[in-house]
BAFI-3210 file (N, C-alpha, C; in Angstrom, 3 decimals, decimal comma, padded with zeros to 6 digits):
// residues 142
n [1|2|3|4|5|6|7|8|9|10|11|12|13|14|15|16|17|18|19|20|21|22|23|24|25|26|27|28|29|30|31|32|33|34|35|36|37|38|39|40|41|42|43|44|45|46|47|48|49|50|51|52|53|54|55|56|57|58|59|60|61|62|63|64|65|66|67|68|69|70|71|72|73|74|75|76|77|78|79|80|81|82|83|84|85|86|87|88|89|90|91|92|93|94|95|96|97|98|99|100|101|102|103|104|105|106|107|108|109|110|111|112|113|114|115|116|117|118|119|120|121|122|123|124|125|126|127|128|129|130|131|132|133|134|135|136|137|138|139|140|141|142]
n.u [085,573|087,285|087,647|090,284|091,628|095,364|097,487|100,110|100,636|100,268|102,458|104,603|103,282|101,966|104,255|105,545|103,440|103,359|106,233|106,501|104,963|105,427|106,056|105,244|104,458|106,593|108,131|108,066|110,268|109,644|109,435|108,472|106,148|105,132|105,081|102,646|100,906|100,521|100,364|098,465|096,204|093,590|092,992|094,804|093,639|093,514|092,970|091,219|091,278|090,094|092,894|094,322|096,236|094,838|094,514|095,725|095,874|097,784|097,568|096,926|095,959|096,419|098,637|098,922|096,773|094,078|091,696|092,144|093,008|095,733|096,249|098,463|099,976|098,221|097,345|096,397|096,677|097,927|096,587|093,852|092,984|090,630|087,833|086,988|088,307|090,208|088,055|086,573|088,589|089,326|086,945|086,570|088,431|087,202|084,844|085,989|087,301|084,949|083,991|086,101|085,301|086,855|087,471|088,266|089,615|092,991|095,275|098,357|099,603|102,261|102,067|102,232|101,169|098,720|096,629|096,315|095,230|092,521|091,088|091,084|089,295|087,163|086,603|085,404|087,468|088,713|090,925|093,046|093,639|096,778|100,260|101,465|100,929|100,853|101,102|098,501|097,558|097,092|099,534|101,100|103,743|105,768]
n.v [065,862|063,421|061,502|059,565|056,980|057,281|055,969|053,596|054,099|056,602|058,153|059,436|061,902|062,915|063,757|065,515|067,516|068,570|069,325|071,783|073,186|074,443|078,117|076,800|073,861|071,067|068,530|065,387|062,189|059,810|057,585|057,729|058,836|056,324|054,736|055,889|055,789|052,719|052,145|053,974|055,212|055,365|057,936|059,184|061,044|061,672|063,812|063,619|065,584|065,420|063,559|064,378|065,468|067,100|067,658|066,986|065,533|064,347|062,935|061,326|058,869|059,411|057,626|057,703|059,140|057,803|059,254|060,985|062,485|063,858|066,443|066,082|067,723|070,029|070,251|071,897|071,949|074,866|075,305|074,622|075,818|077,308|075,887|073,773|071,593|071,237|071,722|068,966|067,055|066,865|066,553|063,704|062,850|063,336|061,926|059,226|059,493|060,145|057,746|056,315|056,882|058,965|062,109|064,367|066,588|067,927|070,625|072,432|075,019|077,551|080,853|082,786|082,191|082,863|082,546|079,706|079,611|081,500|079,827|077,475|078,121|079,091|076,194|075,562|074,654|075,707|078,097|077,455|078,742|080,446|080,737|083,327|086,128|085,616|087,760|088,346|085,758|083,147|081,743|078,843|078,171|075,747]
n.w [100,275|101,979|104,486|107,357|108,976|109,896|107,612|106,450|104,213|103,583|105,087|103,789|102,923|104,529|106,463|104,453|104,662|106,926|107,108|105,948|107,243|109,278|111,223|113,618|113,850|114,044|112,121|112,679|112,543|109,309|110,995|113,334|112,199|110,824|113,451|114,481|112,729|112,972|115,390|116,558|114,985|114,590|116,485|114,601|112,215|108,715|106,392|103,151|099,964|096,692|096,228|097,233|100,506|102,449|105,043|108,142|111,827|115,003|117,306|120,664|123,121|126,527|128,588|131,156|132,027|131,511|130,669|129,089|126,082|124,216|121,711|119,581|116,800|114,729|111,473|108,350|104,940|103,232|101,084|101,908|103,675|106,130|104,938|107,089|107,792|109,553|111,890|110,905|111,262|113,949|115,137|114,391|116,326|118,554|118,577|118,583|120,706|122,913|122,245|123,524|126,420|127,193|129,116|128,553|126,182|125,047|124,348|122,916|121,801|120,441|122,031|120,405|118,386|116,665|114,940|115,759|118,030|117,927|116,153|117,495|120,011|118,342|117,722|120,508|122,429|125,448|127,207|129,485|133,001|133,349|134,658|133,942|131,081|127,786|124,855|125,284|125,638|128,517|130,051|130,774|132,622|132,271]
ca.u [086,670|087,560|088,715|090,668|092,687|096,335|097,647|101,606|100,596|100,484|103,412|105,410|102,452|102,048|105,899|105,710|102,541|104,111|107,386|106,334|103,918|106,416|107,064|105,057|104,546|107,707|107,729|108,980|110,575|108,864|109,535|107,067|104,591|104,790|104,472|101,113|099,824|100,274|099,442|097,486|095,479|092,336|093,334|095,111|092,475|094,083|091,679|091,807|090,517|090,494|093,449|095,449|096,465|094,428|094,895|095,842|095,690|098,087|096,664|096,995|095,248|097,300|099,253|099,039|095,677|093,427|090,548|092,899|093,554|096,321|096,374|099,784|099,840|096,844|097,441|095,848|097,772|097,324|095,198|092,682|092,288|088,933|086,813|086,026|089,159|090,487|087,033|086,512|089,286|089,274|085,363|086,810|089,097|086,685|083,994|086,785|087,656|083,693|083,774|086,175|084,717|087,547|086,711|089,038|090,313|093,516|096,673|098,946|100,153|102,594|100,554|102,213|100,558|097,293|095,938|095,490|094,304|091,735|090,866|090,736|088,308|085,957|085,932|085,445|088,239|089,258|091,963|093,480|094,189|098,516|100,915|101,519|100,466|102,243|100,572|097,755|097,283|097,345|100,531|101,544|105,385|106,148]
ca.v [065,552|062,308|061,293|058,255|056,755|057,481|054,670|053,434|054,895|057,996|058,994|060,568|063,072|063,582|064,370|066,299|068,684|068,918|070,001|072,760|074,097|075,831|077,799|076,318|072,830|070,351|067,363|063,979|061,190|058,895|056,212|058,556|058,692|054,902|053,957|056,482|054,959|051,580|052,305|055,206|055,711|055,480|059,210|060,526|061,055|062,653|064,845|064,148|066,458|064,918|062,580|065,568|065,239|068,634|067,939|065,581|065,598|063,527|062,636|060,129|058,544|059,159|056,458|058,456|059,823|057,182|059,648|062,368|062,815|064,799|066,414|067,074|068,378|069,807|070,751|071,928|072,490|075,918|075,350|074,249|076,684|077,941|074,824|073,250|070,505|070,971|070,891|067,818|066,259|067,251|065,704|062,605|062,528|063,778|061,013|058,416|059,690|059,633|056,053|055,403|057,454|060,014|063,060|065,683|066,258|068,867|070,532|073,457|076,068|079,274|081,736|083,769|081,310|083,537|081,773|078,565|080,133|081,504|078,226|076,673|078,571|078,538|074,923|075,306|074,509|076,707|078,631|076,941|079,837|079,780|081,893|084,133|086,310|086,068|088,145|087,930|084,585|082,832|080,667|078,141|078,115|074,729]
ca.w [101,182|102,412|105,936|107,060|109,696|109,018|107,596|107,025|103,044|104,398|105,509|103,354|102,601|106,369|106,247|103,649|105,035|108,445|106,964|104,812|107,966|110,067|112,107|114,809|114,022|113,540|111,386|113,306|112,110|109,260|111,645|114,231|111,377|110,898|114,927|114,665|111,953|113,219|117,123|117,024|113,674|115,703|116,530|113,700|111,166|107,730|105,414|101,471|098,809|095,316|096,360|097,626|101,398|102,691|106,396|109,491|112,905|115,476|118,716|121,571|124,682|127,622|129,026|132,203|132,530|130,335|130,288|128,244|124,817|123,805|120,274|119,006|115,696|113,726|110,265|107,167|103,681|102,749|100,162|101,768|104,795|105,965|104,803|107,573|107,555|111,015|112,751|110,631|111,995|115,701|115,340|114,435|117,197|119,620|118,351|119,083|123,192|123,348|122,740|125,151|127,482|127,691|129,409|128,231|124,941|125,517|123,043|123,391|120,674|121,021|122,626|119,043|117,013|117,124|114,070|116,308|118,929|117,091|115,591|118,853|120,496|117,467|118,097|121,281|123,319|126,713|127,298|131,244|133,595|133,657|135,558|133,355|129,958|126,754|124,117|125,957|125,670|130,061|129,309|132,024|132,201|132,207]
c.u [086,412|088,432|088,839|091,546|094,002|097,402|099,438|101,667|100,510|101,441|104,533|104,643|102,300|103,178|106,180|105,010|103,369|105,271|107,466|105,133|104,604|105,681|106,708|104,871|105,934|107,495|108,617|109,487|109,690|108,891|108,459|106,183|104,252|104,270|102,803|100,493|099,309|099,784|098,593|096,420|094,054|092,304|093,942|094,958|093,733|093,011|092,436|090,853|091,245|092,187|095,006|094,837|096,579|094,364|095,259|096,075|096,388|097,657|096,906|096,562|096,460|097,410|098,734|097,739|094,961|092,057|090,642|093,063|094,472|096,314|097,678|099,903|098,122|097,126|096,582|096,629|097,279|096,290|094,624|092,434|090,801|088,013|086,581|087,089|089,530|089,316|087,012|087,481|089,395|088,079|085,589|087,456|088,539|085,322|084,840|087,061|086,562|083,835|084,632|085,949|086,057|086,610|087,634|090,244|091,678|094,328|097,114|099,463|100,760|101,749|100,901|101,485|099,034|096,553|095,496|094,950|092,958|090,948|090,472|089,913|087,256|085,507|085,885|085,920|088,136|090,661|092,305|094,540|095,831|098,612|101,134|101,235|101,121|100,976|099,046|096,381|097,786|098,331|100,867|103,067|106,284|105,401]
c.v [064,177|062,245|059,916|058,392|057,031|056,491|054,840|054,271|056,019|058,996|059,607|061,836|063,970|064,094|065,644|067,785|069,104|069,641|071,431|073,415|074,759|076,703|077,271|075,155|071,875|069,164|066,621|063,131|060,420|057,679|056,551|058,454|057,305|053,988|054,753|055,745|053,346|051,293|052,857|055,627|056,009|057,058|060,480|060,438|062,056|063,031|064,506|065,026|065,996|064,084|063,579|065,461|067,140|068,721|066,690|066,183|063,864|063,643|061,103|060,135|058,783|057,896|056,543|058,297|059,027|058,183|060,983|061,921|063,625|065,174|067,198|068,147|068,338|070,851|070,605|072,203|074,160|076,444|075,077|074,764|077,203|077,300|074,125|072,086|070,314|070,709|069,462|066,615|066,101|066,635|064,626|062,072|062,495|061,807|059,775|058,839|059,682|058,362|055,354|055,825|058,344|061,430|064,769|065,666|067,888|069,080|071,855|073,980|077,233|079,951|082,904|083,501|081,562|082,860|080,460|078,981|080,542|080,379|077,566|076,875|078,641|077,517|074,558|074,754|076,018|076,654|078,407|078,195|079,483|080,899|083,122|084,760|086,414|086,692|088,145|087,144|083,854|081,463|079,940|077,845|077,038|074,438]
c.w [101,797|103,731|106,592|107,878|109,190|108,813|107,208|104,770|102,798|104,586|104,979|102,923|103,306|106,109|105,959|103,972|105,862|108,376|106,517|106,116|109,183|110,384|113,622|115,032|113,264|112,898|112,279|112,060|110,948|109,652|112,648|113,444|111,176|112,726|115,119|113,791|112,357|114,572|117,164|115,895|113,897|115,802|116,102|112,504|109,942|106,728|103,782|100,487|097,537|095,077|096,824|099,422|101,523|104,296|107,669|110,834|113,511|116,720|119,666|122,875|125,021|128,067|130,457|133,168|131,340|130,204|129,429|127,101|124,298|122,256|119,923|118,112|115,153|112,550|109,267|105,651|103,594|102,158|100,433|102,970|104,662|105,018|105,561|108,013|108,885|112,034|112,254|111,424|113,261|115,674|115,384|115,908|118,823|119,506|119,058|120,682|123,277|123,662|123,355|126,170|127,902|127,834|129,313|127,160|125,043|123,922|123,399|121,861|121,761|121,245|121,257|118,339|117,088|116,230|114,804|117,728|118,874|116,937|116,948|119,711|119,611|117,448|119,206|122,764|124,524|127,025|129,128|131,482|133,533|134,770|134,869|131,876|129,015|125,399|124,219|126,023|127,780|129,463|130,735|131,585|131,871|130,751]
res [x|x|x|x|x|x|x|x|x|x|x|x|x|x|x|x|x|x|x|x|x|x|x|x|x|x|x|x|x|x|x|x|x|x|x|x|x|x|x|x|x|x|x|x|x|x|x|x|x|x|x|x|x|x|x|x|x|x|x|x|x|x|x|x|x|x|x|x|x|x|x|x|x|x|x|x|x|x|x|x|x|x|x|x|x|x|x|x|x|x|x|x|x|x|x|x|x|x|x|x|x|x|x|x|x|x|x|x|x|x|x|x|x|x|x|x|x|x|x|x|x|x|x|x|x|x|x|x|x|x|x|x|x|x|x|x|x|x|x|x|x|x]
***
């Protein structure tokens, strides 16, 4: 596996994953995949296996809060679940807010979407107390 900023050659593959990974993540614009690649690529690492586009991850410093990271989307193709592809990528992204000294790497999923939930606590994320429980997942309402 191969991993690599996500560049403006990219994006119809990105597109293409993102579209076909329903029903909890949405595909943007490839005019959105071209302003990431060209602003943000720093943070959204894409995974290849044998020249096949096996995962990506979009992500961005806060404007806001410069010591945040948000991670939008994190996808894997199907085929290549349960190898290791999404930590890989979240490492990258995490390696990058190290070196700018961000101090909190965040992201949100349906509290249905038990598969990333899952996932997300294996790599160590925390689940932030909300107001209320949805599947009992602590969901903040906003």
């Amino acid at each position: 596996m191969i991993t690599k900023p996500l560049q403006v050659e990219h994006i119809a593959a990105v597109h293409d994953l993102i579209t076909m990974s329903g029903p909890y993540v949405w595909a943007r614009t490839p005019s959105d995949y071209w302003l990431y690649a060209e602003l943000f690529s720093s943070t959204c690492p894409v995974a290849f296996d044998n020249d096949e586009l096996a995962g990506v991850v979009i992500a961005f410093r806060s404007q806001n809060k410069p010591d945040d990271v948000y991670i939008q989307d994190v996808v894997t193709h199907p085929d290549h679940r349960r190898r290791g592809i999404a930590h890989t990528l979240l490492d990258s992204v995490r390696q990058q807010a190290a070196a700018w000294g961000c101090r909190r790497l965040y992201l949100t999923s349906e509290p249905e979407n038990q598969a990333a939930q899952a996932t997300w606590l294996s790599l160590g994320f925390t689940n932030v107390p909300g107001d209320q429980t949805v599947d009992g997942v602590s969901v903040i309402s906003n």
